[in-house]
SEFIMAR-569726 format. One record per residue: residue number from 1; x, y, z of N, C-alpha, C in turn. Coordinates in Angstrom, 3 decimals, decimal comma. Layout:
REC mardo     n.c1     n.c2     n.c3    ca.c1    ca.c2    ca.c3     c.c1     c.c2     c.c3
REC   NUM        X        Y        Z        X        Y        Z        X        Y        Z
...
# end
This chain:
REC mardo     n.c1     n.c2     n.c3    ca.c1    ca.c2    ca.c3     c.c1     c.c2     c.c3
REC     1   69,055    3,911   78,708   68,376    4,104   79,966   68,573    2,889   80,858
REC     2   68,437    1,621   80,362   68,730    0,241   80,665   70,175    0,321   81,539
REC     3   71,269    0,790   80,916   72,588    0,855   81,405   72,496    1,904   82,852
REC     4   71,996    2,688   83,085   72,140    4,225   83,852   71,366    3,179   84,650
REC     5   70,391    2,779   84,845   69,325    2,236   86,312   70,375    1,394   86,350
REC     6   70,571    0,499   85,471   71,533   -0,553   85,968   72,851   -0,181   86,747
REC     7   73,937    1,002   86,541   74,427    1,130   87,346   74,482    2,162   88,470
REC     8   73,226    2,800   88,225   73,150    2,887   89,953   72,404    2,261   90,752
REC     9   72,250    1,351   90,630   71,755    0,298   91,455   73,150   -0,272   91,801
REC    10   73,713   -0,454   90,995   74,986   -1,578   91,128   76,115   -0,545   92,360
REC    11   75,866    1,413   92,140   76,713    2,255   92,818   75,849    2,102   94,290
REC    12   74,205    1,833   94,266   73,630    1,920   95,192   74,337    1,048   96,131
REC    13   74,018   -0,437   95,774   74,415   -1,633   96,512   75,817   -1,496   97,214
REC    14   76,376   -0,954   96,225   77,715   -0,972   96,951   78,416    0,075   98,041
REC    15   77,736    1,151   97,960   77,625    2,165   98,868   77,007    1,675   99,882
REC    16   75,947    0,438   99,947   75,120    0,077  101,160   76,077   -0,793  101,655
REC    17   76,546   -1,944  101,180   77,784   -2,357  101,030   78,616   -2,001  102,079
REC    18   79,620   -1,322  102,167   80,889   -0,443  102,432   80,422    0,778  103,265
REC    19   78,949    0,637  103,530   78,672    1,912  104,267   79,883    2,351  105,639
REC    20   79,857    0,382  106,160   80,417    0,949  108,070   82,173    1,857  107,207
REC    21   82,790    1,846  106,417   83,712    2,271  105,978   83,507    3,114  105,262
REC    22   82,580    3,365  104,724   82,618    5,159  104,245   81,873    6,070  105,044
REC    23   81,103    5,940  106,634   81,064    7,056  107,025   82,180    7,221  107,976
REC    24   83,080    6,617  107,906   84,094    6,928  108,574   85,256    8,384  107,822
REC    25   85,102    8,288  106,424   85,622    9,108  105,597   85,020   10,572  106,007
REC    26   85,710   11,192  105,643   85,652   13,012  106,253   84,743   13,737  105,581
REC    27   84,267   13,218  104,956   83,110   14,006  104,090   82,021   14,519  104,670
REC    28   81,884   15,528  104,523   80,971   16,515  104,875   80,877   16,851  106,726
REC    29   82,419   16,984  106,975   83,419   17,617  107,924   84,529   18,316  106,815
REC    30   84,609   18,948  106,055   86,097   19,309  105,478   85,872   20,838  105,476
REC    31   87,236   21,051  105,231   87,524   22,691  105,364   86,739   22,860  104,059
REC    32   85,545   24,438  104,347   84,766   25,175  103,609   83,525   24,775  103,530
REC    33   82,953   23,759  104,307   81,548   23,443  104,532   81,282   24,237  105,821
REC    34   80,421   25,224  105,568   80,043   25,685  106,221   78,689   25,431  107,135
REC    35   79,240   25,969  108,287   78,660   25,518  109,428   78,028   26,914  110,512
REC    36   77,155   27,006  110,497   76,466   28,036  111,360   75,236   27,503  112,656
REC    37   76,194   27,744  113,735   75,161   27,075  115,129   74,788   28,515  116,250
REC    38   73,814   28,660  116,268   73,205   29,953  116,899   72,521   28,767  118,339
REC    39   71,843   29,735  119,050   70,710   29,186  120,226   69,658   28,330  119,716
REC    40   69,195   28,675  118,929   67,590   27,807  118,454   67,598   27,601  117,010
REC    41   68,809   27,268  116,521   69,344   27,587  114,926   70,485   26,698  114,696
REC    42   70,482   25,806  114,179   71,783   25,699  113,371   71,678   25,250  111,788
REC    43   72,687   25,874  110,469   72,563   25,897  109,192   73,686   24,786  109,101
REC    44   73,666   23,818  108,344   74,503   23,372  107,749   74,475   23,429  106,064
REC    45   75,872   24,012  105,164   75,936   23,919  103,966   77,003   23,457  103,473
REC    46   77,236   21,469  102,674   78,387   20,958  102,862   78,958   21,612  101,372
REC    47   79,528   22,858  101,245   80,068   23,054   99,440   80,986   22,345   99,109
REC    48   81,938   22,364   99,935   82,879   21,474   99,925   82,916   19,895   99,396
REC    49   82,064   19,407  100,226   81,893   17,840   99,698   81,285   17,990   98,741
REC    50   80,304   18,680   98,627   79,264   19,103   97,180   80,216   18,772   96,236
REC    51   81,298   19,928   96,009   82,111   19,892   94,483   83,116   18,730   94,499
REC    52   83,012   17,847   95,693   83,916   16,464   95,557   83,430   15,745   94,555
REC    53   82,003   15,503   95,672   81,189   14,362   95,249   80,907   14,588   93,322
REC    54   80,210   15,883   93,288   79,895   15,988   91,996   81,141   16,196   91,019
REC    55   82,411   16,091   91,346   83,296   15,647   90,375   83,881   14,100   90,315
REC    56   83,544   13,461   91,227   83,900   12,060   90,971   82,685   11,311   90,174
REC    57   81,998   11,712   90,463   80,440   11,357   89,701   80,771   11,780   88,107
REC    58   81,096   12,811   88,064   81,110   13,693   86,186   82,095   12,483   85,867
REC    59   83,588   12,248   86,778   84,282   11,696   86,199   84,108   10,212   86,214
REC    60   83,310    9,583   86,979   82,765    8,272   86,762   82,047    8,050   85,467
REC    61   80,955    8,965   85,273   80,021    8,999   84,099   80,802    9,093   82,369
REC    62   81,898    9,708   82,749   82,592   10,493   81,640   83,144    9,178   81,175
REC    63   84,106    8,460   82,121   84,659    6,561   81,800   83,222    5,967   81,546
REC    64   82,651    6,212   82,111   81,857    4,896   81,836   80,689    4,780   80,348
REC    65   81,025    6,306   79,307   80,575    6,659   78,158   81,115    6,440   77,362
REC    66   82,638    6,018   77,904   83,867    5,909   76,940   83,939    4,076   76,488
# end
């Protein structure tokens, strides 16, 4: 449990870090995030970045067990 807080704190920092350079990255603009804008309505649903994000994460976790 010690290890897991410890590194996301360490993923936190560094995401705070590098922020002005990662919202520049296309994420959650990419083809298949869907986007619905009506008059008094708009839906946003990013799937797209969804199944990015949550595969670099599986595959971060997966090295870092090894």
């Amino acid at each position: 449990m010690r290890r897991l807080l410890i590194g996301i704190g360490v993923i936190s920092l560094a995401a705070g870090l590098l922020w002005p350079w990662l919202s520049k990255l296309p994420l959650g603009r990419l083809p298949g995030d869907i986007t619905i804008e009506r008059e008094n309505f708009s839906f946003y649903f990013p799937i797209t970045t969804s199944i990015i994000v949550s595969v670099l994460l599986t595959l971060i976790l997966w090295f870092w067990r090894k």
